[in-house]
C-alpha positions in Angstrom: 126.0 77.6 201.1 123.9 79.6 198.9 122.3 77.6 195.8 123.7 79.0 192.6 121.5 80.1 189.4 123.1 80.8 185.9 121.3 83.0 183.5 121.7 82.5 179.9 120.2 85.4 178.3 119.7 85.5 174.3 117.5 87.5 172.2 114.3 85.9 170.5 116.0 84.6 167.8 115.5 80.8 167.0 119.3 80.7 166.1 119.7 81.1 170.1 118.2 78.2 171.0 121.6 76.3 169.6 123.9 78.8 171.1 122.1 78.1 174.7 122.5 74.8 174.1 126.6 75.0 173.3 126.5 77.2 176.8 124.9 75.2 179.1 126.7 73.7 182.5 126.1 70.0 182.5 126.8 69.6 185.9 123.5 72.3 186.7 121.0 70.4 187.8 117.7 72.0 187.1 116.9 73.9 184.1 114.4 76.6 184.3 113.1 77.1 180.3 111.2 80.4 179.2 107.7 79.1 178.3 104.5 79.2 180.1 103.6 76.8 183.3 101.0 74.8 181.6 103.5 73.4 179.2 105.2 72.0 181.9 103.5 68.6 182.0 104.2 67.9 178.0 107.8 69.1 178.1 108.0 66.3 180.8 106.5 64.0 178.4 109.2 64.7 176.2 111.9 63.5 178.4 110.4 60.7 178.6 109.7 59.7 174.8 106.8 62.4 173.5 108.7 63.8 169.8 108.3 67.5 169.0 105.9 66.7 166.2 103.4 65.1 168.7 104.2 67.7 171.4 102.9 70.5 169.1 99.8 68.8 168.3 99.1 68.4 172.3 100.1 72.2 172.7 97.2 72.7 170.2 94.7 70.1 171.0 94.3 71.8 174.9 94.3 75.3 173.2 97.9 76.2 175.3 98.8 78.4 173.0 97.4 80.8 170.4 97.5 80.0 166.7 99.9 79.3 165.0 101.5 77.5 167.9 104.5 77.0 165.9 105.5 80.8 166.4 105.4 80.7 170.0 107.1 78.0 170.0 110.1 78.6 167.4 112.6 80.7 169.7 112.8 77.5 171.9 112.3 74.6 169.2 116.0 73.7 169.5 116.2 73.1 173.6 112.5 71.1 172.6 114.5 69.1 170.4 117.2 67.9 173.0 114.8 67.8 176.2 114.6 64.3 175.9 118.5 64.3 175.9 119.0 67.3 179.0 116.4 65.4 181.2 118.1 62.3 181.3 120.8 65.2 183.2 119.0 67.9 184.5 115.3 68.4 186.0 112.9 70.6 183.8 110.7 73.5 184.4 108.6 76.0 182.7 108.5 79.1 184.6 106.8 81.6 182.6 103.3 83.0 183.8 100.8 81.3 182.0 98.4 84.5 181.9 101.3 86.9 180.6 102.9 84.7 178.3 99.2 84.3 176.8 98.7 88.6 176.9 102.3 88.8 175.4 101.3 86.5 172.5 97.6 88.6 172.5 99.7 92.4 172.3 102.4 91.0 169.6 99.2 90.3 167.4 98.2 93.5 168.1 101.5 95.2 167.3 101.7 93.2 164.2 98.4 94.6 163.3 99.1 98.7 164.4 102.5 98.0 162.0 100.6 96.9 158.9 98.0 100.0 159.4 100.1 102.5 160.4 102.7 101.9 158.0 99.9 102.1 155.3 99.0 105.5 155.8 102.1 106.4 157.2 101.5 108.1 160.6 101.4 106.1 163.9 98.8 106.3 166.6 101.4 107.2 169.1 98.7 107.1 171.9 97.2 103.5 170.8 100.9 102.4 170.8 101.8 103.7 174.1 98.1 102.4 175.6 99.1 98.9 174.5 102.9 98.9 175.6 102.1 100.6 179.1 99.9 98.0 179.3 101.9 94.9 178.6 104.2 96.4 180.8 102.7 96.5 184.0 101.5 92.5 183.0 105.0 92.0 182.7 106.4 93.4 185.4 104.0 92.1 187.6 104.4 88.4 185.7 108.2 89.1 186.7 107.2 88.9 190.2 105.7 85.7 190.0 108.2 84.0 188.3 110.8 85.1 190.6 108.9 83.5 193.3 108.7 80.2 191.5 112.2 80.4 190.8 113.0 80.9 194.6 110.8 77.9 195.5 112.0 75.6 192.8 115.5 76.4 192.7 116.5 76.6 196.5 116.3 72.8 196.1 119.2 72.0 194.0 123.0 72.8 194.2 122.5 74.8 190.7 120.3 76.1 188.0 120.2 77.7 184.8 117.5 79.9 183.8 117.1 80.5 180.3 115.8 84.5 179.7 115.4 87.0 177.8 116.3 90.5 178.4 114.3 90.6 181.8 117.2 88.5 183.1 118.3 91.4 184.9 115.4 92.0 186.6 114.5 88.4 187.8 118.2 88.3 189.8 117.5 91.5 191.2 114.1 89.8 193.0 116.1 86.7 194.0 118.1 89.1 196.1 121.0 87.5 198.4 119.5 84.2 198.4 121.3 83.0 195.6 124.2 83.2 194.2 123.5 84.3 190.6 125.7 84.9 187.0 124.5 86.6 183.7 125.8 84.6 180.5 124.8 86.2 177.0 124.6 84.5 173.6 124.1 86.1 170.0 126.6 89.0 171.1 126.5 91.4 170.1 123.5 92.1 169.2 121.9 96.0 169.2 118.6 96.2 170.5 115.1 97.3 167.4 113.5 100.2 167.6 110.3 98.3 169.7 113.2 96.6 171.9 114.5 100.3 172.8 111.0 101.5 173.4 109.7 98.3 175.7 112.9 99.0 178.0 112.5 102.8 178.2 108.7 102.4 179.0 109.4 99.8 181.7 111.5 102.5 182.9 109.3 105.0 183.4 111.1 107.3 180.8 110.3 107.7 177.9 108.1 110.8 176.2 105.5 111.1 173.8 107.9 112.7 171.5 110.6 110.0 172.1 107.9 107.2 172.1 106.6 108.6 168.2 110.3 108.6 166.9 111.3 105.3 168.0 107.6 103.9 166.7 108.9 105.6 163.2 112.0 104.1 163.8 110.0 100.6 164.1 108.5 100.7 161.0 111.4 101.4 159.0 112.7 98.6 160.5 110.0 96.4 159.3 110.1 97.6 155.6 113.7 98.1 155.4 115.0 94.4 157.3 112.0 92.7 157.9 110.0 92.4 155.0 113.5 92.0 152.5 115.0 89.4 154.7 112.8 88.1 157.8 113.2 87.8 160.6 116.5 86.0 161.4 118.5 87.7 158.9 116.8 91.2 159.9 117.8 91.2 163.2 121.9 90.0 161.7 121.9 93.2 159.5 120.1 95.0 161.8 123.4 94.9 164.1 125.8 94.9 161.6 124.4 97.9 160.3 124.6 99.6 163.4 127.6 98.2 165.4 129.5 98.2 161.9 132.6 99.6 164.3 132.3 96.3 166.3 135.3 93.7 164.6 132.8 91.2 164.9 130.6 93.5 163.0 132.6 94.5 159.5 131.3 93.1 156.4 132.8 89.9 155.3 134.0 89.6 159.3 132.9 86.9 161.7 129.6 86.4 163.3 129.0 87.2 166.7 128.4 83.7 169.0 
């Protein structure tokens, strides 16, 4: 009988970490968290008494993760929170590459920083952009590659798993192949993907054009000073989507949130 991994996928939203919690299986029995390998030796501390408090200042006291830790750590704060709790049922990992996670934090900054300029002076160095999203990709996919393996190692030991992701979900179960018998669950639906979302995807692709690449870069930017800046980042990415899935019921002004 074929061991059985769930995927919860959400987007990088720190509201998600709550909604991953309300979805877990508590009869899985390993649970496979999105954060890089060398945090796997604090995150067992916590189960075993270390608070969050504490475990930030260890993340930063080894240098783990870039300054300010908090940020790298905010998507998955709530699951932190409650490892002490899901350990007691489930055995942790951290599965993300150690040297992508660290280049994904490295070509955010960088983003961050190409946003601020070009938005100054108003025209985007489409071929910087490209250079430093091509580039991120390849790390990633080859970081994908990786993490599959560790999932097939570490995984073919229990009964079932769940894997917390995000969007690359898809791409992980497609390496695991036959071996296991996989499911996609989403939280935060719906949700419609930013401008930088669209063009990551389409670039890890292969599709996308210089002319396609420059309007969705545009596209970015207006994003930033239209939804970012007014209402950050949480709230941004809310009426981001209900700006532009306002035919979705969940969607309507004054209606119901997505879960």
């Amino acid at each position: 009988m074929r061991s059985v991994i769930d995927f919860i996928v959400r987007p990088p939203l720190p509201t998600s970490g709550e909604k991953v919690l309300s979805a877990l299986d508590r009869s899985s029995e390993a649970l496979f968290l999105p954060l890089p390998r060398s945090l796997d030796e604090l995150v067992v501390e916590m189960v075993f008494g270390l608070g969050y408090d504490e475990f930030v200042e260890e993340v930063r006291r080894r240098g783990l993760l870039p300054e300010p830790v908090e940020n790298w750590l905010r998507e998955n704060k709530p699951i932190l929170e409650r490892i002490r709790w899901l350990g007691k049922r489930m055995v942790t990992y951290c599965y993300r590459d150690d040297i992508a996670f660290s280049e994904g934090c490295r070509s955010s900054l960088k983003m961050a920083i190409l946003a601020l300029r070009d938005s100054l002076r108003e025209r985007p160095d489409v071929d910087e952009w490209l250079s430093e999203l091509e580039r991120e990709s390849r790390m990633r996919a080859k970081a994908i590659e990786r993490e599959a393996e560790l999932l097939k190692e570490e995984a073919s030991n229990y009964n079932k798993s769940t894997c917390v992701a995000g969007f690359e979900a898809g791409r992980l179960r497609e390496k695991l192949g036959e071996e296991f018998s996989t499911k996609i669950h989403y939280v935060e639906t719906p949700y419609h993907f930013t401008p930088l979302e669209i063009l990551r995807r389409e670039i890890s692709m292969g599709k996308v054009s210089r002319e396609r690449a420059e309007k969705l870069i545009r596209q970015h930017l207006r994003f930033i000073h239209e939804y970012v800046l007014p209402y950050g980042v949480d709230e941004s990415h809310r009426s981001w989507t209900m700006d532009n899935l306002y035919w979705h019921p969940r969607c309507r002004k004054g209606g119901e949130e997505g879960s």
